[in-house]
C-alpha positions in Angstrom: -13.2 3.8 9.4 -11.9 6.2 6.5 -10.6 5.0 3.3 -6.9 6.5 2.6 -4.1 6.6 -0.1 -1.6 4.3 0.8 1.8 6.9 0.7 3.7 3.8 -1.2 1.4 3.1 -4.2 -1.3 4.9 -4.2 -4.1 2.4 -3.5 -7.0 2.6 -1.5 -6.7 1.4 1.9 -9.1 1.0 5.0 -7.6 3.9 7.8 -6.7 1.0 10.2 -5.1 -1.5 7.9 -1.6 -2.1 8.8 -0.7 -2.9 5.2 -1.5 -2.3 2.3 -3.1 -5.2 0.4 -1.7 -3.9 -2.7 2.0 -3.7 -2.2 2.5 -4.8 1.6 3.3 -1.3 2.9 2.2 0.7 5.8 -0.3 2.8 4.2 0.2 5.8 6.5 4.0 6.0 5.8 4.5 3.8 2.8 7.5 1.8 4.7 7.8 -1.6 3.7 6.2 -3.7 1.0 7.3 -3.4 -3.0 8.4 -0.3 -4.2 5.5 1.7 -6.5 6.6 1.8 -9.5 8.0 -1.9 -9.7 6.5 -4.4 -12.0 4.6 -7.1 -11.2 5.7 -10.7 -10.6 2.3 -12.2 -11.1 3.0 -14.6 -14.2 
């Protein structure tokens, strides 16, 4: 178990996570989930 840079934001992710838990993307090809550079909903 490695810990990688999810391609979409940038995060750290566990190797065998099938999304990130920071923007909901596949961290090995950044597909999916919220784009990086979008804000925030969280209010």
């Amino acid at each position: 178990m490695a810990v990688i840079a999810c391609k979409n934001c940038g995060a750290k992710v566990n190797s065998e996570a099938v999304a990130c838990p920071a923007c909901g993307a596949d961290p090995r090809t950044g597909e999916g989930g919220s784009p990086a550079d979008a804000p925030s909903s969280n209010t």
